[in-house]
NUKOLGU-52778 format. One record per residue (C-alpha): residue in three letters; x, y, z. Coordinates in pm, whole numbers, padded with zeros to 5 digits, always signed. Layout:
// NUKOLGU-52778
alaXYZ
...
This chain:
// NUKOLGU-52778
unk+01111-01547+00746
unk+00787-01636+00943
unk+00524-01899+00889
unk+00147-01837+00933
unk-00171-02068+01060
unk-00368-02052+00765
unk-00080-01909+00516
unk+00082-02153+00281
unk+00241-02185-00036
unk+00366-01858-00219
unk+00270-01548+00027
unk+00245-01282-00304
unk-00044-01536-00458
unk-00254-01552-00140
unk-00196-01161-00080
unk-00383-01174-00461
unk-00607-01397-00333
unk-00722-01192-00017
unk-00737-00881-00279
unk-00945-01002-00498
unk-01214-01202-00198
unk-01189-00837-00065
unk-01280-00653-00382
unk-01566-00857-00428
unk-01714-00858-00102
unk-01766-00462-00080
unk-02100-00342-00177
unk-02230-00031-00356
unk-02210+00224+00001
unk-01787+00128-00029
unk-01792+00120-00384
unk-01912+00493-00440
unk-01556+00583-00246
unk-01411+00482-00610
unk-01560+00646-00840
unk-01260+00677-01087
unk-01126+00325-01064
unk-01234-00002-00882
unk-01090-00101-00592
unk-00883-00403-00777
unk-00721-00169-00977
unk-00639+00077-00738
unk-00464-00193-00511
unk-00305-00303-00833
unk-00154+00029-00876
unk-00078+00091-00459
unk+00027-00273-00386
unk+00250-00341-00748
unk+00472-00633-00544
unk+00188-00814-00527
unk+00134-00864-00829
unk+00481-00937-00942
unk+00708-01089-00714
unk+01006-01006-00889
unk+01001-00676-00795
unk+01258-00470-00550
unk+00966-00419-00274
unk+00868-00840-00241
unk+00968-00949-00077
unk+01035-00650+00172
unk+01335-00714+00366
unk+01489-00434+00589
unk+01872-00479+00694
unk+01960-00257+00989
unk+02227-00232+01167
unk+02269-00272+01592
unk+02457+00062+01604
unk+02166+00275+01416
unk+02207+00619+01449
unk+01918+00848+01506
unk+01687+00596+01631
unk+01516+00863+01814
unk+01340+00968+01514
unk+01144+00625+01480
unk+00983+00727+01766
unk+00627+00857+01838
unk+00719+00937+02271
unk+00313+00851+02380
unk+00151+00844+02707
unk-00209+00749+02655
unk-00283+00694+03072
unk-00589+00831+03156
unk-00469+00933+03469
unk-00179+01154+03261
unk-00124+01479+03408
unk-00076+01827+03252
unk+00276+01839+03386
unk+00325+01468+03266
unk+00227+01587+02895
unk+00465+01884+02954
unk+00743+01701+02997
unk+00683+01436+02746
unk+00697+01738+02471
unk+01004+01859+02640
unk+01166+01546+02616
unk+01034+01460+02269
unk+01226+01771+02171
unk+01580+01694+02378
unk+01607+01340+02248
unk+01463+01410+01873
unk+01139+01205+01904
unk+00978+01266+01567
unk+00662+01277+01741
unk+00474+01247+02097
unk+00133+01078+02036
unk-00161+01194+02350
unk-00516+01160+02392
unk-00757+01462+02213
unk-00807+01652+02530
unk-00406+01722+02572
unk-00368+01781+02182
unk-00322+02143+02223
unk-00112+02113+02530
unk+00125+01957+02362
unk+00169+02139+02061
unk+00184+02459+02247
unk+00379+02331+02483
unk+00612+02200+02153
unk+00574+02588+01999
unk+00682+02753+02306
unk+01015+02502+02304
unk+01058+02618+01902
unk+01076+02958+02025
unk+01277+02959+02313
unk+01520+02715+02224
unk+01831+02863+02066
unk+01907+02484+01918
unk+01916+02513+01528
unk+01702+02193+01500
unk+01582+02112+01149
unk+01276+01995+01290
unk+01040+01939+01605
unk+00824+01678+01664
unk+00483+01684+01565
unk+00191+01625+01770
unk+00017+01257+01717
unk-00366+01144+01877
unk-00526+00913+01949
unk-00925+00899+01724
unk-01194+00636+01774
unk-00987+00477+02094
unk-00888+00210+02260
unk-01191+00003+02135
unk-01256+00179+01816
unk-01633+00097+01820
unk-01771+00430+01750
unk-01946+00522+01439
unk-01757+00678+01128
unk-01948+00989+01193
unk-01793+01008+01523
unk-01434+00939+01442
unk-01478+01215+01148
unk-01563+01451+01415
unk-01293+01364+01663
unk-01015+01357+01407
unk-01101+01743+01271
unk-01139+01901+01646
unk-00798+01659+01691
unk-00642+01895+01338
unk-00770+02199+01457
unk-00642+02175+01803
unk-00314+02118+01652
unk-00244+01729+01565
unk-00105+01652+01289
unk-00070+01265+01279
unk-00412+01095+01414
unk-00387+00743+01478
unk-00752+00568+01479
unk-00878+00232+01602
unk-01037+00006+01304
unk-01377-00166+01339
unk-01214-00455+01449
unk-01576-00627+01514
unk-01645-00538+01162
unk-01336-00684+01010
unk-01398-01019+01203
unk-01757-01038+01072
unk-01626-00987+00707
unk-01819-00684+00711
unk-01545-00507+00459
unk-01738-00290+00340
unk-01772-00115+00704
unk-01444-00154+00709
unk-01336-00004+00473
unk-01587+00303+00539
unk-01468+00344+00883
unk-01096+00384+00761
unk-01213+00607+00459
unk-01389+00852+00621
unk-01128+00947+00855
unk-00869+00944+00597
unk-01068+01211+00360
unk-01156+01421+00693
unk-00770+01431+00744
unk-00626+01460+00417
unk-00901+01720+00310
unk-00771+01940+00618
unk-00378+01897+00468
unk-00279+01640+00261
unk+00030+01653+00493
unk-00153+01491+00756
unk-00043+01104+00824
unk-00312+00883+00898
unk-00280+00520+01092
unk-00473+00255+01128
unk-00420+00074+01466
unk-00535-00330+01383
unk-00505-00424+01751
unk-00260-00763+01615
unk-00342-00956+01944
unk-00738-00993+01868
unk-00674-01108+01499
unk-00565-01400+01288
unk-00299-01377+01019
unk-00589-01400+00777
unk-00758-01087+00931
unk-00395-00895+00953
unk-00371-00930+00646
unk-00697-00821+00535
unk-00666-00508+00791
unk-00343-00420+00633
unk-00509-00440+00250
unk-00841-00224+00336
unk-00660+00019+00487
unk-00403+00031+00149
unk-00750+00038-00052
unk-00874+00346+00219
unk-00602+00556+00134
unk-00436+00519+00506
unk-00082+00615+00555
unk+00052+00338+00808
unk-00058+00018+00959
unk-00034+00027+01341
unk+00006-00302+01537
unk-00170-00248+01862
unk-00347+00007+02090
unk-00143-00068+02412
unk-00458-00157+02607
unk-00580-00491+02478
unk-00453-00859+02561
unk-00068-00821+02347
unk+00134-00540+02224
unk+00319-00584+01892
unk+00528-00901+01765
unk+00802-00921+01510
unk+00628-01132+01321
unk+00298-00941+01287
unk+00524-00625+01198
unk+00696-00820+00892
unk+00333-00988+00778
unk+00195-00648+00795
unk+00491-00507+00634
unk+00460-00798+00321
unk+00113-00648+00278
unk+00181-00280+00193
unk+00499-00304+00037
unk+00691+00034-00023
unk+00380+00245-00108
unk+00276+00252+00307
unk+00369+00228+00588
unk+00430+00017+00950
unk+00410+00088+01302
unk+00499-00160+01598
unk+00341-00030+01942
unk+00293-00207+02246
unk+00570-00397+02486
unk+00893-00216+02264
unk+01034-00105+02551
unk+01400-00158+02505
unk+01688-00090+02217
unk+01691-00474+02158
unk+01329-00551+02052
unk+01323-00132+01911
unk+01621-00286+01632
unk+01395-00591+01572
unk+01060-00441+01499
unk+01292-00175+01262
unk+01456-00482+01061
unk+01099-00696+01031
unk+00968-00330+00862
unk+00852-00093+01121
unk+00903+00287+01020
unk+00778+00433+01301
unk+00752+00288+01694
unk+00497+00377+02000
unk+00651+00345+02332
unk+00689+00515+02645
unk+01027+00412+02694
unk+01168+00616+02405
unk+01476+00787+02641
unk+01573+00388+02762
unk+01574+00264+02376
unk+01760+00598+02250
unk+01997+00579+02527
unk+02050+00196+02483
unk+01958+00037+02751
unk+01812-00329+02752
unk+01755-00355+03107
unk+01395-00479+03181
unk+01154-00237+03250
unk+00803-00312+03465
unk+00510-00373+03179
unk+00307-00057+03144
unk+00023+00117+02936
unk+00165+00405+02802
């Protein structure tokens, strides 16, 4: 359990709280996304241990164990560098594959690299694997200041090239004005460009933790809920912090069962891989998937992807 600056008494009434100061700060451009139900009763629906704390999902408590089995499958295997290579995106699919990475996550312009690159593996590879990893990007990043149009755009050249998994930057300028409405547009948009292409398509919002309050986790976590996002994503890689426990269990307190966490940024060993996994993260960024899967705790030099 975690305390909060700004967070007291019981956590499911403020979460209520934030929903409802939410709710009625989005005007009529956000509210025409709902045209079925408001956005109250949508979260009410999405987010039901919120609204009563007795049930199995609140609070959400993960117990996992230090010998873990397939840990490799929490794993998105990313390099984001700008200085990545075609041969470094290569062998990132290859060892994706050999280590059972349930994704590698790239920048748009080596998409389709790496899902050939993943295809070519699937049909060479006498292995009898259930499944490959899927092919992750990057929309709207590091800073994601771009417009909605923009991200739109990038996130269906990202489908057709081949990702399947697009993880976008919020408006985090937007969310610290209050501007929730933008907010909430931003995430939107990309989610209905991405679920219109296959409904199979996971989308995740990236908060970038280290530039927020608890207060503005929070109310990143519930707009993307209320967008129709798939995960909350701690952190980009490139900003001033990577992901904490304790951001990854707040976030995690927000969206309940119904969604969603990842922790990226700084997990670089097995040791803080297990502790992101019991404070709620389903999924993990890293470039250090073969160290964590391999168990190794030994420090590593810090790095961006």
């Amino acid at each position: 359990m975690y305390t909060f600056e700004g967070i007291s008494g019981d956590l499911s009434t403020y979460l209520a709280t934030r929903v409802k100061f939410i709710c009625s700060k989005l005007g009529p451009s956000a509210l025409r996304l709902f045209p079925d139900q408001s956005p109250l009763a949508l979260l009410k629906t999405s987010l039901p241990h919120i609204w009563n704390p007795h049930s199995p999902a609140a609070p959400y408590e993960l117990q996992v164990s230090s010998s873990i089995g397939d840990i490799g499958s929490f794993i998105d295997h990313t390099v984001l560098k700008p200085e990545a290579t075609a041969e470094s995106i290569k062998l990132l699919a290859e060892e994706a594959v050999t280590h059972n990475f349930f994704s590698v996550c790239v920048n748009g312009t080596r998409v389709h690299l790496a899902y050939e690159t993943i295809n070519q593996l699937r049909q060479t590879t006498a292995s009898g694997k259930l499944r490959y990893p899927c092919v992750a990007a990057v929309c709207g990043f590091p800073l994601g200041a771009v417009s909605v149009a923009s991200k739109q755009n990038e996130c269906l050249e990202l489908l057709k090239d081949g990702a399947r998994e697009i993880d976008m930057v919020l408006n985090i300028g937007a969310l610290k004005d209050g501007d929730y409405d933008t907010v909430v547009r931003d995430i939107f948009g990309v989610c209905q460009t991405a679920h219109s292409f296959s409904r199979s398509v996971i989308v995740k919002v990236i908060l970038e933790t280290c530039l927020l309050s608890p207060q503005q986790i929070v109310d990143a976590s519930l707009c993307s809920a209320l967008a129709s996002a798939d995960f909350v994503k701690t952190s980009t890689g490139f900003s001033s912090g990577g992901a904490r426990p304790q951001d990854v269990w707040l976030m995690k307190q927000v969206v309940g069962q119904n969604y969603q966490v990842k922790a990226s940024g700084g997990v670089r060993d097995r040791k803080s891989a297990l502790e992101m996994i019991r404070c709620g993260a389903t999924r993990l960024g890293t470039s250090s998937g073969i160290q964590i899967v391999q168990g190794s705790d030994a420090p590593q030099l810090p790095s961006k992807y």
